[in-house]
Structures are given as C-alpha cells and as structure tokens.
N, C-alpha and C positions, 0 to 999 in steps of 0.2 A: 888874461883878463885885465882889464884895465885897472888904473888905480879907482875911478872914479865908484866903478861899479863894484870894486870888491869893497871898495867904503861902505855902499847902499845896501847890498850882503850883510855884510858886518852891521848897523846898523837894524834891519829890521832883524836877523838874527838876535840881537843883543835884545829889542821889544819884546818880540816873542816870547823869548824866555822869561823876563821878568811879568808877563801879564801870567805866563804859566805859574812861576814861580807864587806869586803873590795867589791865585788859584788853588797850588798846592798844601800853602799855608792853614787858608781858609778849608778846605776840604779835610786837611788834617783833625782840625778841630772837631767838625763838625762829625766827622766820624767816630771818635772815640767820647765825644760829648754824647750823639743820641744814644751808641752803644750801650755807656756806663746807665743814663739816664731809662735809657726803653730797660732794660733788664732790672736795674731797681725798682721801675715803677712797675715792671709787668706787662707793658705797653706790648703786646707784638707788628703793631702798625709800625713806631718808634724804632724798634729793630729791628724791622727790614728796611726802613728809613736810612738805619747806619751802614747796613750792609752797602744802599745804593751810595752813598754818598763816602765809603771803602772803592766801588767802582770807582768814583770820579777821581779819588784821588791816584788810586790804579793809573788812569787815563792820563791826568797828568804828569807822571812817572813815565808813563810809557812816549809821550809827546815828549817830553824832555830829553829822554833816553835815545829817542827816534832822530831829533833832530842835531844830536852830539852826533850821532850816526851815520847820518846823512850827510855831514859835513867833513866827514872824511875825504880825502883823498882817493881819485882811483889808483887803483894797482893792477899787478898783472892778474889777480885773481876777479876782480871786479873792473873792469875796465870802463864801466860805466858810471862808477861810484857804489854806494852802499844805501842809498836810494829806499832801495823795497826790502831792507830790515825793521824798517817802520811799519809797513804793512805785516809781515811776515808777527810780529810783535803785536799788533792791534788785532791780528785775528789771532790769536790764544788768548789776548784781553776780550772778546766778542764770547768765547768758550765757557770764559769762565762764568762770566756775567750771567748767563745762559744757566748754565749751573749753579746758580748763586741766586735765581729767579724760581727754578723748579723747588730748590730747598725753603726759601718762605712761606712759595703753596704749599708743600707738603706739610710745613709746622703749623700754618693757620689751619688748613682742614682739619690736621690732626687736635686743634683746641675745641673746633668746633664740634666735631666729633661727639667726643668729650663732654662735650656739655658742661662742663664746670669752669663757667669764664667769669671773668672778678673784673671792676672798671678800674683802670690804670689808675694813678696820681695823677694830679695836677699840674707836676712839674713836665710831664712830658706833652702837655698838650705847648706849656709857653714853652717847651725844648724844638716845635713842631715849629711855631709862629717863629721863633729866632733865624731858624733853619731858612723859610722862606724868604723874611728880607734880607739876609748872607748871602744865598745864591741871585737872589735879584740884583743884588749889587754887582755881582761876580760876575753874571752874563751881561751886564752894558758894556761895565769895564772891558771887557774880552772882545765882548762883538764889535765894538768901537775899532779897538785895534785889529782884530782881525781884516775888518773893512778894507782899514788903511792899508796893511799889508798884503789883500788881499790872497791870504792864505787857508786855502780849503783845514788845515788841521787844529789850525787856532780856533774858527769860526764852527767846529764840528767841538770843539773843547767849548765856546760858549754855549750852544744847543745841551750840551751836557745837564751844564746849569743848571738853564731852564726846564729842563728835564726833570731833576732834582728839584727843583722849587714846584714844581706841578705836584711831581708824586709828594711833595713835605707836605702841600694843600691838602691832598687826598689822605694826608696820614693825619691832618690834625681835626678833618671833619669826622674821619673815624674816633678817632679819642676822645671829641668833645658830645658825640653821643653815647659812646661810651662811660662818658661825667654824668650823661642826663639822664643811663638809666637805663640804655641801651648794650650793654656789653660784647654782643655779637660784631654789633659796626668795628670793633677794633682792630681783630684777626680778618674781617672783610676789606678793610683799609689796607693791611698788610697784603693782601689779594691784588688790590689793586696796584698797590707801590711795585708789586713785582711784575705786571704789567707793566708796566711804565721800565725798570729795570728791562726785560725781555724787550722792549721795543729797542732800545738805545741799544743791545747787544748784535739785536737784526741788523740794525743801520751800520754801527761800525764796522760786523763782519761785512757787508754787503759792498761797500769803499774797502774795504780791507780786499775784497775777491775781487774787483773790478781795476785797482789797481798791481796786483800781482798776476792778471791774466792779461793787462795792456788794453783795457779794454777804451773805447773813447772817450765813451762819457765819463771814463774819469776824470778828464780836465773838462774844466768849464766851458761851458757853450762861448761866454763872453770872450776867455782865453782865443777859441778856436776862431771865432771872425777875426778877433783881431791878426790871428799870425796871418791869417789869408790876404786879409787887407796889403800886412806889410810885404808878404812875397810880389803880390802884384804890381806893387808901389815901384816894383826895380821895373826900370824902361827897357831890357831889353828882354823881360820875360814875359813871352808869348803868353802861356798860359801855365799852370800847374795842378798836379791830381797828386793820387797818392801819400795827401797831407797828411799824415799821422804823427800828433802830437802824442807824449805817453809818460805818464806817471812815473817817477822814482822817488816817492816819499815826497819834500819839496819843491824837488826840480821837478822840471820836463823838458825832454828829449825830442826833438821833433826829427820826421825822416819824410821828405817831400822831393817830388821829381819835378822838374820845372824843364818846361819846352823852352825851346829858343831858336832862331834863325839858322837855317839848316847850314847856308856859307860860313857861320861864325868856326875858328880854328878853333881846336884843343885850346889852348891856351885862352884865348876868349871865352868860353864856354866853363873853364873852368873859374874867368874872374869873377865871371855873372855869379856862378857859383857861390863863391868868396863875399860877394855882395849880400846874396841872400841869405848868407849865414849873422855874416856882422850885422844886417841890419834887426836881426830876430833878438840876437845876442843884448845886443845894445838897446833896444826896445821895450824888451819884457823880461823883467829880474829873474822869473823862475827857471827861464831855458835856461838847461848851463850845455847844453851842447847843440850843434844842427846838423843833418847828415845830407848834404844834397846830390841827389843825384839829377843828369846833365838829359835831356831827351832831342832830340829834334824832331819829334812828333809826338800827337798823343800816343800812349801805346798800353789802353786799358783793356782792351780786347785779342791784341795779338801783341804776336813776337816779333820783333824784326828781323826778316829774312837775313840768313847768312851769304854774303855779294863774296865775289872775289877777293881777294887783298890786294895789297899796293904793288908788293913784287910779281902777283900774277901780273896784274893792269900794267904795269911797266913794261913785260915779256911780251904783251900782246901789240901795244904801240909800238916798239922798235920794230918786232915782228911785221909790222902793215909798213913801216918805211921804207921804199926799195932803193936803193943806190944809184950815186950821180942822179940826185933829185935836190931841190930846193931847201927842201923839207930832211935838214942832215941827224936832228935825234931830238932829243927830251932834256931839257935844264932843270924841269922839277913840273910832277904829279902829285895832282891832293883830289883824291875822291871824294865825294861828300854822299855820305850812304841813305836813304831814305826805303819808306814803303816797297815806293813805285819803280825803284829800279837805282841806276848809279849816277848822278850828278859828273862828271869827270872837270876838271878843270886839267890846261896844260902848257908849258910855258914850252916854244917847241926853238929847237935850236935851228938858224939857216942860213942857206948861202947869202952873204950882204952881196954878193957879184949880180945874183940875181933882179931883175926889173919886179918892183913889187906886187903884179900883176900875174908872175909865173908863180912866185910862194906862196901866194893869197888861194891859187887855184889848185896848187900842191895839196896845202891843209884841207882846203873843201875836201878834196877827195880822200886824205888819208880820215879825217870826220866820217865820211862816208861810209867807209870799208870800217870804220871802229863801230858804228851805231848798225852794221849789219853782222858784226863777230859774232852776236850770238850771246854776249856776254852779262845781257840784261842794262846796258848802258842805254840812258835814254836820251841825255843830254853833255852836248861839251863844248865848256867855252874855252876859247885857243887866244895865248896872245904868244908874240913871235921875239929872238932876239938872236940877235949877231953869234958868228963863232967869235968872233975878235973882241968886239967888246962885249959883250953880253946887254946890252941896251936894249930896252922894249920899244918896238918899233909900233907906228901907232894904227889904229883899224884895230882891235882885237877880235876875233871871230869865235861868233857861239852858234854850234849847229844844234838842232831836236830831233828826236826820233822821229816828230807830227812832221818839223817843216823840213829836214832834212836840207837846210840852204842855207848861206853865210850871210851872217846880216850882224852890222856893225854895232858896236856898243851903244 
C-alpha cells in the first residue's frame, strides 16, 4: 500500500472514530438521563426512550469495536482480514434490540391492562424535547461526515440518530397528553418508541445478513458503476463479467474476470491483470484487495474445452516433419487456446541452403497435414529461421482450417 493511501486510510479512519466517539458521549448521557428521569417520573414512554437510546450507544460501541477490528491485519487464520466481525457483531446488536423492543410492548400493555396509569412529571416531557434537538445535532454532524467518507456504517450510525429523535418526538407527544389528562397516550407512546426501536433492529440485521452471506447489494450501487467504469478504462480489456464487489465490514474485496486479446502472452495477460488491480486499489479507498482473473473469451455460459498441451502439439509437429526437407524442426510453439478450437503459432527451423520457394512450400504443406491431424487446430501462423543463425526470415506464413492457403502477413 502506498504511502499516499495508507495516509487517506489513517485519516478518515481517525474521522470516523472521533464523529463516533463524540456520538458515544452524547448517547451515554442521554441514556442514563431519560432512564433515571422516565422511572422517577413514571414516564414509561421516557423509558423505553432510554432503552432505545441504550441501543444507540450499543451501536456506537459496536462501530467503534467493528472498525479496531477491521483494521487488523490479515493472517493465516483470516486471510482476508477481519472484515465481517463487524457484521458478525451487529447482528447480535439487531438480537438484542429486538428483544429490548418486545419487552417495552409487553410492559406498556401490561400498564394498560392495569388500568391504573398516573400522568408522568413534567420533567420528562422537557427530558423528551432535550433528547430531540441532542440527536438532531448528532445526525448532521454524522451524516456530513459520513458523506465525506463515504462509509455505509458511519451514515447507518447517523440514520440511528435520527431514529432516536423520531421515536423521542413520539415519546414527548405521548407525555405531553398524558400532562393534559390523557394518561393512556403515555404507555401508547412507549408502543410506539418500540416500533421505531424493532425497525432499526430490522435494518441492521438485514446489512448485517447481506453482508456476511456476500450478497451485492451490500455495497453500493454508486461503488459498483464506479469499479466497472474503472476496469474498462484499462485499454487492453476487452470486456469483463463476473464483477463481484463484497463486503468485509469497511473494505471491499472485488473478484472480476476481465477478457483480453486472445494473442496476448502469460505474461501480458497477467500485466493487464496488474493494471486492473492498481487501478481499483488507487481509485477507491475502500477496496483493500482485487482478485483478477485473466479470460480470452466471455465464458458465462460454458467451460472452456480441454485442447491438447504444448508437449502433445510439439510431438505432433515433429511427427508431420519427414527428413531431408526444408522444413528441419521447431525453435519455439505457443498455442493460444479458445472456444473454436487451437490458434497454433510456430517458429519452424530450416534449411538456409534452400531457395525460399522450396521452404515457403514445405511449411504450406506441413500447415496442411497439421490442420487435418485431427487435433482440433484451426489456425497457424508460421514464421521461419535459420539453423545457423536463428534469424527470422521474412514472408511469415498463416494458414486456416476455412482457407487452408499461405498468405503473407
């Protein structure tokens, strides 16, 4: 990793934390404020207010916790990093909340029940009004950075918030007709707060599951044109399928197979490679890895046929060579394997005594006898070179299974 980029790392890493951080704070408060407050006053709107605003500080705990985590190192046990203990960790935070939702309805109906409901204090309806503009503060600050960072976990910590400041809404309309006389709205307020709770446990498990099963749309639609963009942006990739971009807590892992010109060598094929990765790498903070694999054709529907190897195709040319001919052996075979059958290329060794005329008519023929072997060979382009010097003489000859005839470069 570069210096440049583990700066930018470090850097929004260091953001992150401190909008979570200064979130933690504020949630701390706010939890043991309406706690103390809703049970003094009697509020139960108020205390399940505290419970939800318990969740969020939960959440910030566990974001904080997530991305210490995340920023491990891989090892031989995670090779990928530690990524999806973040998720693994937000869905038993989704559990609980869940559980921490059914026990408010159960305590509200159980008041209402009851019949014997009392209107809270006063203190907790302005403990309700505090609560709201706290979190409204809390989710710009958040959302703002998150933007910037463009981090699904930061920007799901400002939604929190605002979450919290709804259901504080919903808990202070209940209380404040509960002042006017109304008492029933209070434990119905509490109803609703836990609605509001049960949504936000939906959602996180639901990112929590669609991350740990790799599913797509866990990264962003806007993430996913952009990687596509930049794979194609390399000039010598054909085309590419198989994009799969994939969640590990902050990073994302991308594994894509990208075509390429069927002539290019191993080693070409793998720069192109090389390219599409650094350009991913260096483009978009969150990948911290790329996995590319090399095609020379689409191949979303099939498999590529299993062709001969190189040491067969070697045995089979020497094999069509007969002796005291022009045509004395092979300097060097490079197959190039597709769909439709074998590409052959071949660099052929030959008499220099010979009149260029006798060698030129030699290879036609030994072309000939190659493209009827039987071997699934459709095409082979021939160029020729000395025993003595090894020098490429020039006319290089490409025959086809269609035209079966030597025609010059």
């Amino acid at each position: 990793m570069s210096e440049a980029r583990k700066g930018r790392k470090d850097a929004n890493y260091a953001d992150a934390r401190r909008v979570t951080q200064v979130g933690t704070v504020g949630d701390t408060i706010l939890t043991f404020g309406k706690l103390v407050i809703g049970l003094a006053t009697g509020s139960a709107a108020l205390v399940a207010e505290g419970f939800h605003s318990g969740a969020d500080l939960l959440f910030d705990l566990v974001v904080l916790l997530g991305m210490k985590i995340a920023r491990k190192k891989p090892d031989e046990s995670h090779p990928y990093g530690h990524g999806k203990f973040e998720g693994l960790i937000s869905l038993l935070l989704a559990a609980i909340l869940l559980m921490v939702a059914v026990g408010v309805v159960v305590d509200a109906a159980h008041r209402v029940d009851e019949g014997n409901l009392q209107a809270p204090g006063a203190l907790a309806f302005w403990a309700a009004l505090i609560s709201i503009l706290t979190k409204e503060g809390l989710f710009h600050y958040t959302v703002r950075v998150g933007r910037r960072l463009k981090s699904n976990i930061i920007m799901a910590n400002a939604w929190h918030h605002r979450a919290d400041s709804i259901s504080s809404f919903a808990a202070m309309l209940g209380i404040g007709g509960a002042l006017m006389g109304y008492p029933v709205l209070d434990p119905v307020a509490a109803i609703a707060v836990a609605f509001f709770v049960s949504k936000v446990a939906l959602e996180i498990g639901r990112d929590a599951i669609r991350e740990l099963t790799d599913a797509s749309d866990a990264v962003d639609q806007e993430i996913r044109q952009h990687i596509a963009q930049l794979i194609r942006a390399i000039p010598e990739v054909i085309s590419a399928h198989f994009v799969t971009p994939r969640r590990l807590g902050p990073d994302i892992i991308v594994d894509v197979h990208v075509v390429v010109p069927l002539s290019l060598s191993a080693s070409e094929g793998h720069q192109v490679a090389e390219k599409v990765r650094q350009n991913l790498l260096q483009q978009v903070d969150s990948i911290s890895e790329v996995v590319v694999h090399v095609d020379t054709e689409e191949d979303l529907d099939w498999n590529l046929p299993i062709q001969s190897g190189r040491d067969e195709l070697l045995a089979l040319v020497l094999a069509e060579i007969p002796s005291n001919h022009p045509v004395l052996g092979v300097v060097r075979l490079q197959p190039n394997y597709a769909r439709d059958g074998i590409h052959l290329d071949l660099v052929l060794k030959v008499d220099e005594s010979c009149a260029f005329a006798a060698i030129h008519a030699d290879a036609q023929q030994l072309c000939d006898r190659l493209l009827n072997a039987g071997e699934n060979i459709i095409e082979i382009r021939t160029s020729m070179a000395s025993v003595e010097k090894r020098r490429t003489l020039s006319r290089p000859t490409m025959v086809t299974r269609e035209e079966n005839v030597s025609t010059p470069h």
